[in-house]
KOLSE-384888 format. One record per residue: x, y, z of N, C-alpha, C in turn; residue in one letter. Coordinates in pm, whole numbers, plus 50000, padded with zeros to 5 digits. Layout:
# KOLSE-384888
XYZXYZXYZA;...
***
This chain:
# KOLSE-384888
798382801361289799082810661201800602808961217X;801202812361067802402810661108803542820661189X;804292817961232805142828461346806112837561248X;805752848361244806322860761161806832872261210X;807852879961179807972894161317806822906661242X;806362909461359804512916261334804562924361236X;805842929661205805622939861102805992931460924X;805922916460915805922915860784804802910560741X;804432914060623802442913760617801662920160646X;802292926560724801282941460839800972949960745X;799712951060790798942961460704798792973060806X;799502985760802799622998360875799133009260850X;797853014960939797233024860904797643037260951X;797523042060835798563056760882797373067960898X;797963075861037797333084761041798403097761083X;796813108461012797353121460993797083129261102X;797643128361213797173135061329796383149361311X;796813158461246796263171561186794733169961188X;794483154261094793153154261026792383146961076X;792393140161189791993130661230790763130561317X;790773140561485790253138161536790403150961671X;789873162361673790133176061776789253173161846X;790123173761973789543167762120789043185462142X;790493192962147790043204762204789783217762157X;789133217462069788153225862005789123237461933X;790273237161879791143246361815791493244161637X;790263228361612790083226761488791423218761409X;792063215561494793403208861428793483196461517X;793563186861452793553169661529794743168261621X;794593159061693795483156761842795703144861886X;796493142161975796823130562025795773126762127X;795163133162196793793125162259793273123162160X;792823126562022791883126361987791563109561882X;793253108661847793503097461819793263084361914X;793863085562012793823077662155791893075062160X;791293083262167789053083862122789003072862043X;789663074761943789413067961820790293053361797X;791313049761914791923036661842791503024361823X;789933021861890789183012261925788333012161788X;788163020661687787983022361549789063015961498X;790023021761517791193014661401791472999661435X;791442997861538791912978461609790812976161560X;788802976961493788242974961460788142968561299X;789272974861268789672977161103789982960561061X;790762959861176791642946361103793062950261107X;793532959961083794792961861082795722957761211X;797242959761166797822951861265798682964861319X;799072974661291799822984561362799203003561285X;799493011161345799673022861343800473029761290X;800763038761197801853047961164801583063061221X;802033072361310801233081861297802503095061288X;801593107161146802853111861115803023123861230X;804143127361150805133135761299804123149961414X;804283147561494803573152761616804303160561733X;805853160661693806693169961721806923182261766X;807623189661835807573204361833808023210361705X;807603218661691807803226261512806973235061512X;807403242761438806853258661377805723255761291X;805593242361205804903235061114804593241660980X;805723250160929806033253660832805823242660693X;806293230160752805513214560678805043207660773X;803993213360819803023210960890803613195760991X;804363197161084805353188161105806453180561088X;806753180860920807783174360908809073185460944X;808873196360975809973206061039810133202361119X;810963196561205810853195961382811723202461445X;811153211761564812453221661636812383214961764X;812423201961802812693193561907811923177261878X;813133169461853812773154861856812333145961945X;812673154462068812303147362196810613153162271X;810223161462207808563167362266807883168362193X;806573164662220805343168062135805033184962142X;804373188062030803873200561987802783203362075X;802603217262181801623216462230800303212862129X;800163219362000799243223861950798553206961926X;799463192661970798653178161952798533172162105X;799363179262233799123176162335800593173162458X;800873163762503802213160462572802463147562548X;804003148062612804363132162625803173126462699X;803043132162808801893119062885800923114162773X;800253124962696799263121662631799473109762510X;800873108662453801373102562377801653086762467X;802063090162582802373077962667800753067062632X;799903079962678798763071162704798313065362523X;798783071862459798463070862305799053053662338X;799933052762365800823041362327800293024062405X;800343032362539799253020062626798163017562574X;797523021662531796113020162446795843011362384X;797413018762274797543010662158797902997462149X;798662992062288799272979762293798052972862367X;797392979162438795982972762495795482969262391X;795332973062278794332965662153795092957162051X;796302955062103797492946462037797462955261942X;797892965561913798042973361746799672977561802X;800332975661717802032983161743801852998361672X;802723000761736802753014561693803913020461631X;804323030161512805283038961447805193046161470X;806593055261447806263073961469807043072561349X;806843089161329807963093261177808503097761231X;809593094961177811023103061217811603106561080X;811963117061110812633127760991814023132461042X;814973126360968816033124061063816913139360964X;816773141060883817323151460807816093154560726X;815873167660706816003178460806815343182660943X;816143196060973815333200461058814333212261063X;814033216561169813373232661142814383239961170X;814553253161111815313265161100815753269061296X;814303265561306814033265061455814563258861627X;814983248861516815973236061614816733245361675X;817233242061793818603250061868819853246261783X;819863231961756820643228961655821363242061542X;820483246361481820553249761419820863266461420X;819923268261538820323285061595822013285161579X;822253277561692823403275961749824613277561617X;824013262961503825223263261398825143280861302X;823913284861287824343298561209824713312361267X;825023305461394825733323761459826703321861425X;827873313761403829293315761318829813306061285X;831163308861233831703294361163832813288661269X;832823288461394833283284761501832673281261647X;831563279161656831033275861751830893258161743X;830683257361855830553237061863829783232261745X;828873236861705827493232361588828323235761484X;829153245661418829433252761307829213236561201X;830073231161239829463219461129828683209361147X;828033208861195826233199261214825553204461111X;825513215361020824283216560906825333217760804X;824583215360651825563214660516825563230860507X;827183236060529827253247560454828493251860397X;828253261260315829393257660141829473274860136X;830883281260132830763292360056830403298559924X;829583307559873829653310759753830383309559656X;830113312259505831123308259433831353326659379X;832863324159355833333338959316832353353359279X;831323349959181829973356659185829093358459258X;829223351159400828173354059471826873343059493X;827363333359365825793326059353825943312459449X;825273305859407825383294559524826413286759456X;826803272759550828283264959517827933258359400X;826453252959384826263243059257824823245059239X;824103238259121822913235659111821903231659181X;822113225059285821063216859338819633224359388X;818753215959308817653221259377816863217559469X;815653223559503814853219859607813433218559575X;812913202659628812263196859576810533208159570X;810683217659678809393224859670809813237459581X;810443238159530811033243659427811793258759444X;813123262659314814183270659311814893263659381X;816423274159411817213269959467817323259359602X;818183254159612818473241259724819373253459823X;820033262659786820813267959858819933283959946X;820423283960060819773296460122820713308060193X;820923314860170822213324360188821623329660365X;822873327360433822803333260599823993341060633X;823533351760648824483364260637825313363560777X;825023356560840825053358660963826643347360979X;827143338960888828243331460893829023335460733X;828233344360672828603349260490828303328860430X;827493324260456827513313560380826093308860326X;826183299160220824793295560258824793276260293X;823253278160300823593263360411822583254060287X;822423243760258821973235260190820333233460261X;819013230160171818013227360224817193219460101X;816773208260111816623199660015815093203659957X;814613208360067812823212760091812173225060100X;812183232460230811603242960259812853249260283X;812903266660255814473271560313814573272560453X;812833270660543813163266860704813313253260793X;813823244860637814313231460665815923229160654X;816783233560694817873230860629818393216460704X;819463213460594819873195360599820753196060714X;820773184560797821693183460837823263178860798X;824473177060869825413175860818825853159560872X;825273151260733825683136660840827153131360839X;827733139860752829113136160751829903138960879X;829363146260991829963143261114829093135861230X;830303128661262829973121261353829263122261448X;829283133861539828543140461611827173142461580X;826463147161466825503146061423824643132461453X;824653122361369824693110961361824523108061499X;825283110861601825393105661722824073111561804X;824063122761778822823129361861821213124461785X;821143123261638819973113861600819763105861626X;820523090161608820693081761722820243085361856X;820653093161928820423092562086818953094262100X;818213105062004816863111461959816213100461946X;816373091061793815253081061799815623068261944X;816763066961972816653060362139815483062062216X;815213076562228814403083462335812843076462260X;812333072462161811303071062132811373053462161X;812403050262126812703033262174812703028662329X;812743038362379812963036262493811443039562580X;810603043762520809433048562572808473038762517X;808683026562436808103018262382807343019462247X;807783026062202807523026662010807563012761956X;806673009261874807192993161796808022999161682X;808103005261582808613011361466809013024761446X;809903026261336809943041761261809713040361148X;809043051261104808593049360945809573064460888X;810213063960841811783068360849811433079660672X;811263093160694810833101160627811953103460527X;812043102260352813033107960318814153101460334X;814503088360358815633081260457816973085260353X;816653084260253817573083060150818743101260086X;817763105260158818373120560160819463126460281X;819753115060347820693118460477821793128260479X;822623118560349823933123360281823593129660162X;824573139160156824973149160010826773143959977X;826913146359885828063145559820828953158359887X;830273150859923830773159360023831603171059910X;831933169959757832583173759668831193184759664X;830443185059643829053193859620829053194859460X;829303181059393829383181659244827883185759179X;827563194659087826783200159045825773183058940X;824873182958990823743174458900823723177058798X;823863162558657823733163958569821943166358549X;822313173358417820413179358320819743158958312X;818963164458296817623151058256817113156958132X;816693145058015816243153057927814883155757948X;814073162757831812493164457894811843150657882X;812193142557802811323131457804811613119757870X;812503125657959812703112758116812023121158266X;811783130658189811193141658336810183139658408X;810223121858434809013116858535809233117258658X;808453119558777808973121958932808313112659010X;808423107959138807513104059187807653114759348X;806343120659352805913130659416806523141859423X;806673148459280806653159859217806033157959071X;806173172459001805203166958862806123169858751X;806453167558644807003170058545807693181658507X;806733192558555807153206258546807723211558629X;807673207358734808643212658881809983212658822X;810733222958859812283223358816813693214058866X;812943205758982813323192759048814003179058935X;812703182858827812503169558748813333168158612X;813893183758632814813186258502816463183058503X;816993171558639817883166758730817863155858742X;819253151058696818913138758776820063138858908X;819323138759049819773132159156820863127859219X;821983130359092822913119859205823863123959266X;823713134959341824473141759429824213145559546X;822963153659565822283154959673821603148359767X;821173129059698820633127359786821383112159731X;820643096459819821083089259817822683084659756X;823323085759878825253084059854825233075359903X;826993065959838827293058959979827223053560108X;827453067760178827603067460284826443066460388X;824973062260318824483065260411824313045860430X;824453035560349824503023760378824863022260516X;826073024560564826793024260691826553031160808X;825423043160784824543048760843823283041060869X;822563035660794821653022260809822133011360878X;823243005460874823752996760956823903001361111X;824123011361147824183016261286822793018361350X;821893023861258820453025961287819913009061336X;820262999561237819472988261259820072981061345X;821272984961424822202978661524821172983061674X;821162996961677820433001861756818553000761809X;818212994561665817162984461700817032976961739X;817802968461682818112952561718818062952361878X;818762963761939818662960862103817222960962178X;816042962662090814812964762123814002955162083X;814242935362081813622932761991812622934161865X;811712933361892811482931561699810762941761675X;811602955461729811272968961688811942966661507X;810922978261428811482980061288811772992961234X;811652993961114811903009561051811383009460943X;810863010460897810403014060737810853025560656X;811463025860607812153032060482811233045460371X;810893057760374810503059860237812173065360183X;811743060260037812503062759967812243064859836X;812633079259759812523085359633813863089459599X;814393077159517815743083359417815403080559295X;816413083159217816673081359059816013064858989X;816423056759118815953042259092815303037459235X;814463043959274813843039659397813413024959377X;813263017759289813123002759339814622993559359X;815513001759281816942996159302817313003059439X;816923011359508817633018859623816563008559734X;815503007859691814452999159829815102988259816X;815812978159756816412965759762817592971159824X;818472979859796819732976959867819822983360017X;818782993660055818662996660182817642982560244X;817032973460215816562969260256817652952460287X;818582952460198819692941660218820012938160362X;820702928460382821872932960519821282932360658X;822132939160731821522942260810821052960360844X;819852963860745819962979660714818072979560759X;817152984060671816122985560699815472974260720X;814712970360805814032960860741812292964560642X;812112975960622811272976160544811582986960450X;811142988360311811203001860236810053002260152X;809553010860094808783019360021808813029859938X;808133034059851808503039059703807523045959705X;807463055759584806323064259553805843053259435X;806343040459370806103038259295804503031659253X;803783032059334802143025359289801823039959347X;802383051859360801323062559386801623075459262X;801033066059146801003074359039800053075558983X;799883081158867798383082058806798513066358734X;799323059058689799203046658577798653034558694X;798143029258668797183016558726796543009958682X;797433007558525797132993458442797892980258530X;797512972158485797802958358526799052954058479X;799292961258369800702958358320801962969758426X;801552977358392801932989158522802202986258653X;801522980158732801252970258806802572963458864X;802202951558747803152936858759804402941258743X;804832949358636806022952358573806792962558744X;806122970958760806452976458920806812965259014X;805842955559017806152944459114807082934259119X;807152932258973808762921358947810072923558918X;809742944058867811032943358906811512949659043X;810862946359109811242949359209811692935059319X;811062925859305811202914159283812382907759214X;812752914459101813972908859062815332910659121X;815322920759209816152930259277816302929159389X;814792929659456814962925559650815052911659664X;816602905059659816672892059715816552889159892X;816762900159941816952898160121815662905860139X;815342915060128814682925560190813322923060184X;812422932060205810542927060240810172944060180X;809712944660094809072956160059807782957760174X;807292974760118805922977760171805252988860071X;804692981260038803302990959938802243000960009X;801713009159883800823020659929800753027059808X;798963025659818798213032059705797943046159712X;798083048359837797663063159895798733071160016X;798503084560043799213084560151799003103060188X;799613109760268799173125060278800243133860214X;800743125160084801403135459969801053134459883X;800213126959859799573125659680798033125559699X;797833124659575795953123859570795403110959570X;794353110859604794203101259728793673091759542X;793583080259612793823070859505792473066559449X;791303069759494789803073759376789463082359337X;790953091859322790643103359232791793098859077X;793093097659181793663092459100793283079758968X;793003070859043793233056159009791493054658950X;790463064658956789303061358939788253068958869X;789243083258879788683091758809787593096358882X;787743097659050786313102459106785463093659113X;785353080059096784523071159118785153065459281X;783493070359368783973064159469783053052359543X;783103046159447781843030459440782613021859548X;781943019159661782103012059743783242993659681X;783032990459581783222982859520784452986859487X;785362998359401786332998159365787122999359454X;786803009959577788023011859687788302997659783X;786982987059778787142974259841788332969459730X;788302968659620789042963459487790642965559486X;790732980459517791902987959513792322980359640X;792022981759770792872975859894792722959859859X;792012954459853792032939059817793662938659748X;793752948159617794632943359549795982946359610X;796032956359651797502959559743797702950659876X;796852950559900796922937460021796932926059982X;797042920959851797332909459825798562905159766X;799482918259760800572916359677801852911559808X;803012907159762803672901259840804562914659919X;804532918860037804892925660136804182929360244X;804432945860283803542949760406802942961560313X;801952962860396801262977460319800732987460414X;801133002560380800763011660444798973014360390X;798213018460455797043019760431796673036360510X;796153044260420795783060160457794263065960494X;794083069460625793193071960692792253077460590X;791013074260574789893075860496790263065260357X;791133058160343790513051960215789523037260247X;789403036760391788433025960440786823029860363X;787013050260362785403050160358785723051960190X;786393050960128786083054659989786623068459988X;787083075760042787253092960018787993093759895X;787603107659801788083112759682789243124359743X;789733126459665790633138259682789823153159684X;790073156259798789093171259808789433180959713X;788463194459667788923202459602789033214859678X;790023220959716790553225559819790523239859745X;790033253759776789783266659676791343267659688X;791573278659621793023285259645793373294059824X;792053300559814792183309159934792343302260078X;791733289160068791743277960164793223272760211X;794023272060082795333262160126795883267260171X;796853254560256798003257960375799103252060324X;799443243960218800643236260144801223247760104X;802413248560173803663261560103803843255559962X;803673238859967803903233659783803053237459709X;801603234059730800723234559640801033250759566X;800583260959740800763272559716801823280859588X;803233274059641804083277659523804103272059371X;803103261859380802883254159213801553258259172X;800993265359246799453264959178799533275559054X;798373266058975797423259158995797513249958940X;799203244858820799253233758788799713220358886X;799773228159011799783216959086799223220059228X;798293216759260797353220859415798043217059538X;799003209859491799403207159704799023197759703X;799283190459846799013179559923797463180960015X;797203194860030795693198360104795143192760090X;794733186159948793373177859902793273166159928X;794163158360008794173144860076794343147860246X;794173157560245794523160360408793223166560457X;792193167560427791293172960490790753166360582X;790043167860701789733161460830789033143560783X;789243138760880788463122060868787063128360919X;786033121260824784603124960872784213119160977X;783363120461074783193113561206781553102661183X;780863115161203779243116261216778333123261144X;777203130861189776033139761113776723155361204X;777533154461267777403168461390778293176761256X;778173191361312778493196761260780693197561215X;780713201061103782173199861051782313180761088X;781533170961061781343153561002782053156061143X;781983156461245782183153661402783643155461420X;784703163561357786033161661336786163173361479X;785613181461454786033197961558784823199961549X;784783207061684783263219861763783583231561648X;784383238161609785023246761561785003244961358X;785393256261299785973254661192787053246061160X;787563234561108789063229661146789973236361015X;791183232461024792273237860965792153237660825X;791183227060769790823224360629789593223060631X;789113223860503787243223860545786933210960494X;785733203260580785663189760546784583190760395X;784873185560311783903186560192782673182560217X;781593184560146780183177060229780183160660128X;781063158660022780613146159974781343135860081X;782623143160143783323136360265782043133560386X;781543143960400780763147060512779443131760504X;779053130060365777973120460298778723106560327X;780033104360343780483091060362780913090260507X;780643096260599781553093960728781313081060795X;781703077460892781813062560948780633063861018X;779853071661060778453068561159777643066060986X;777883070660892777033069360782776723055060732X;778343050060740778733038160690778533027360753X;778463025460872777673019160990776753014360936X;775813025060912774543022560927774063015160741X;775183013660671774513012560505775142997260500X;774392991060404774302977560431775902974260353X;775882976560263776852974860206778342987060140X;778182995060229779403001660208780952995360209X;781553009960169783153007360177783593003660333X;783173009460406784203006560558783762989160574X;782462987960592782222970860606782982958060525X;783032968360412783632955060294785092957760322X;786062968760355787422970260393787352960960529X;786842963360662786422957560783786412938960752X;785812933960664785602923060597786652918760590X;787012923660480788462916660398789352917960529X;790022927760538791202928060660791052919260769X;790442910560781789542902160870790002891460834X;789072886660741789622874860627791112874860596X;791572882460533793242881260490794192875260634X;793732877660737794722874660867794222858060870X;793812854460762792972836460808793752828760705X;794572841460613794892837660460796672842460464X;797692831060574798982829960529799402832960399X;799012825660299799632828360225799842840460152X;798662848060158798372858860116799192872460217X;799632866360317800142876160421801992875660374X;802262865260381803682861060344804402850760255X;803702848560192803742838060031804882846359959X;805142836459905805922844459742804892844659662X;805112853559542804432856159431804682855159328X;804232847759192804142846059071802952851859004X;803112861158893802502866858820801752853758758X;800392858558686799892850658576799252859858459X;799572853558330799642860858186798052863158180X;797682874558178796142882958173796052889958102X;795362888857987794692907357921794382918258010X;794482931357975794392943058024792662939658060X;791832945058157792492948358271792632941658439X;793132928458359793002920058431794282917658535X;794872917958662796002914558697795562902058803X;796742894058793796342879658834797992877058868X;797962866059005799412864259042798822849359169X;799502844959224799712836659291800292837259420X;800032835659496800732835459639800722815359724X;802282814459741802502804459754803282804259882X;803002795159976803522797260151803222781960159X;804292769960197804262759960254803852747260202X;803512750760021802642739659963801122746959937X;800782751359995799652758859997799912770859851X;799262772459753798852782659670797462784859668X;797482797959654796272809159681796272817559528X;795342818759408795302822359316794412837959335X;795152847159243794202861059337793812870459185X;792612870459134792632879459000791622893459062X;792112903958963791292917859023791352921858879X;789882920958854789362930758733788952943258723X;790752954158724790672969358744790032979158632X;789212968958557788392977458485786862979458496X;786342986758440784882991258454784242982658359X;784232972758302783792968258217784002951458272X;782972938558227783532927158236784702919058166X;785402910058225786582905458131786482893658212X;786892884558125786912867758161788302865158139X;788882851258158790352846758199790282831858200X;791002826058107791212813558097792032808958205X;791612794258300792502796358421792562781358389X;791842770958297792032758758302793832754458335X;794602763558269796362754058299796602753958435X;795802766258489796572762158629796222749558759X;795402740158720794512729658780793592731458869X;793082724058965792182723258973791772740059093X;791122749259069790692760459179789232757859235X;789732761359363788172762259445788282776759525X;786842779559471786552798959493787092798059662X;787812804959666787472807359863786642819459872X;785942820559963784952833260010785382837460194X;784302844160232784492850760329784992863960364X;785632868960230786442881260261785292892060222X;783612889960168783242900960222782782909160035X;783632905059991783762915659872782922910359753X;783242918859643782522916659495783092905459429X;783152891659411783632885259341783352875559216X;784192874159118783372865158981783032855259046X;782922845058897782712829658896783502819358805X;783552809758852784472797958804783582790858743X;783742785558598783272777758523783762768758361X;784172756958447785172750758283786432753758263X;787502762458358788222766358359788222780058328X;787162784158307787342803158271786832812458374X;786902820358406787142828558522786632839158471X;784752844458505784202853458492784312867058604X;785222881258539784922890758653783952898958638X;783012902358679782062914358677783132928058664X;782312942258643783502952158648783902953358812X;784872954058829786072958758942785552950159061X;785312933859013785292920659116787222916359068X;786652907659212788092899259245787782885059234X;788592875959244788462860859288789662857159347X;789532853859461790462841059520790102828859555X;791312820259504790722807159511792062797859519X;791922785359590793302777359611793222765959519X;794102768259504794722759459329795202744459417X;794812733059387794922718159396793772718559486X;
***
């Protein structure tokens, strides 16, 4: 194989600690419980870990609040337990990420205590805060993405302080130095304990506009979001004040300086702006991230044209940088509800990862889409999403992709002794991994398969890519590494469709990866519904 730094090509399975796996019977997943289970995931095929934040926090967003960067939350276990999380993990060669959420914090942080007892203490400026305007109301428009105001009034300094999210998230202030300096020192402490990565929450929201210029309107028929919905009052804005500035380029450059002293530690990027595929190329330039990511394949559209057109121009744009894809993840609906309409045929979710794993980058991959899982239907009385909660019922939350990973037959699919924090659905319960084991041809075997196969298939790991001209719903592209081309078609429809392939010369099927695939004949290229073919061209 060829010599690559581990995280490009890497296919990274992210897990939701919450949902994963309760060692100690309080119904909410843990860091032992993950540590039980990593000899499952190194089973997968995959090459590293993402696992999201596990922090101390109030968990107001169910972790992404953090009121200490440096300790785990009792409620997932201790550093030791995390230590041992990590030895484990490097025992089964899997690298490991944490999230880091570098802005904001929890209300909770000392940080933060500290900055709202007055407008003169050491902290007074570590968080964004702006006096009222003559009326009383806040300084400008900006809103907040879980919706109303961005601004939260604290009587306690007469000001209010900026919060992009929850009002017990408020932003930090990266325009001082000091700030900056103590995040830095924070993700150190995780570098220094042997982390391989950060998968870097929000990266793009660091900086605000230090003028606090009020966001121009969006009209209604540009009011598309990626992870919000149309109607959220978020989407009636466009962006360019509050979040991705300037200044945070030069903020990325210091971050990736401070890696660099760790060899081939990385960071991965999410990022949602105005032009998130133009913002993943230029944070990914330089010497800044080396990876980024988009909400952009986690939408409802998943035509082939949809697709490609996502992929090249993004492609047209990232000349330095290495993207990372993801069909799924624990903010959206999980992608055979989305992308399938509830079809959870062993065959399409093999189809769906085949195809993201074949496209040119790294790809995040989300705990349960090995077994096929649908997006749960979560009652009202059930949810814990302060989002969903405040949008329902035209919009349910994030709950319905977060419900526990199924285990076994034991009671609650072997997740908790107990009730857990979300209730596991029983069609979840009908697919769990002792189920899937045992069925000849399920989703986990044929995911298990492929991820297997693809590490045998360079080109497919780190090739460039060229599209090829397909009818709907056919997407077809090329991966090319060293002389070597690898031809890759996925027929994302329910129906058969054939493909003239005679121009491109001579193909021979490759197999082994496990999955549903057409046939080659005369130059035309038969797919069954939602088969693949790969095959190397000369």
């Amino acid at each position: 194989m060829h010599k690559q730094p581990w995280w490009r090509g890497a296919v990274i399975y992210q897990i939701y600690p919450r949902s994963f796996l309760d060692t100690n019977g309080d119904g909410v997943g843990d860091l032992p419980g993950i540590v039980e289970r990593l000899d499952y995931v190194a089973g997968l095929g995959v090459e590293a870990i993402w696992i999201a934040p596990f922090f101390k926090s109030p968990m107001a967003d169910f972790g992404y609040d953090i009121a200490d960067y440096r300790d785990v939350d009792p409620l997932f276990g201790t550093l030791a337990d995390f230590d041992r999380l990590l030895a484990k993990a490097h025992s089964l060669g899997l690298k490991v990420m944490i999230d880091q959420v570098l802005s904001p914090t929890s209300s909770e942080h000392a940080w933060f205590q500290e900055s709202r007892a007055s407008r003169d203490n050491p902290k007074a400026d570590w968080y964004v805060w702006a006096d009222a305007r003559e009326d009383g109301t806040p300084p400008n428009n900006w809103l907040s993405l879980f919706g109303g105001c961005a601004w939260q009034w604290e009587p306690r300094r007469g000001q209010y302080y900026l919060h992009n999210f929850l009002t017990s998230q408020p932003d930090l202030n990266f325009h001082n130095p000091a700030v900056r300096t103590a995040i830095l020192d924070s993700v150190k402490f995780w570098l220094d304990r042997g982390v391989d990565g950060l998968r870097l929450d929000a990266i793009n929201f660091c900086f605000h506009d230090k003028l606090l210029r009020d966001n121009p309107p969006k009209p209604p028929h540009e009011r598309v979001g990626r992870g919000f919905s149309p109607d959220n009052p978020y989407a009636f804005q466009r962006h360019w004040y509050n979040n991705t500035q300037p200044e945070n380029l030069p903020f990325l450059e210091e971050l990736r300086a401070l890696l660099d002293k760790y060899g081939d530690a990385a960071a991965l990027g999410e990022i949602s702006s105005e032009d998130s595929l133009a913002t993943m190329a230029e944070y990914t330039s330089g010497k800044r991230l080396h990876l980024g990511y988009s909400f952009e394949l986690l939408t409802d559209d998943f035509s082939a044209a949809y697709i490609r057109g996502t992929v090249q121009r993004l492609e047209a744009q990232m000349t330095e940088g290495w993207p990372c894809w993801a069909i799924s993840n624990h903010d959206v609906e999980r992608v055979l509800s989305r992308w399938g309409n509830g079809d959870a045929s062993p065959q399409l979710a093999n189809l769906l990862t085949a195809m993201v794993c074949s496209l040119r980058g790294s790809v995040c991959v989300y705990q349960g889409e090995e077994l096929a899982l649908t997006e749960a239907d979560v009652p009202y009385e059930a949810l814990r999403d302060p989002y969903g909660i405040a949008f329902w019922p035209n919009f349910k939350g994030r709950d319905g992709c977060r419900t526990p990973m199924p285990w076994d037959d034991r009671l609650h699919a072997g997740f908790s002794s107990v009730a857990p924090w979300l209730p596991v659905p029983a069609d979840h319960a009908a697919r769990s991994v002792q189920h899937q084991e045992g069925a000849p041809h399920s989703a986990l075997k044929g995911f298990r398969s492929f991820m297997h196969w693809r590490r045998t298939q360079p080109a497919l790991c780190w090739g460039d890519i060229r599209f090829v001209d397909a009818p709907e719903p056919v997407l077809a592209f090329t991966r090319t590494l060293d002389g070597e081309t690898v031809f890759a078609a996925f027929n994302l429809g329910a129906q058969p469709a054939s493909l003239d392939v005679g121009s491109l010369g001579t193909l021979t099927a490759l197999d082994g990866h496990g999955l549903a695939a057409g046939s080659l004949a005369d130059g035309v290229l038969q797919l069954p519904a939602h088969a693949l073919m790969y095959a190397r061209i000369g």
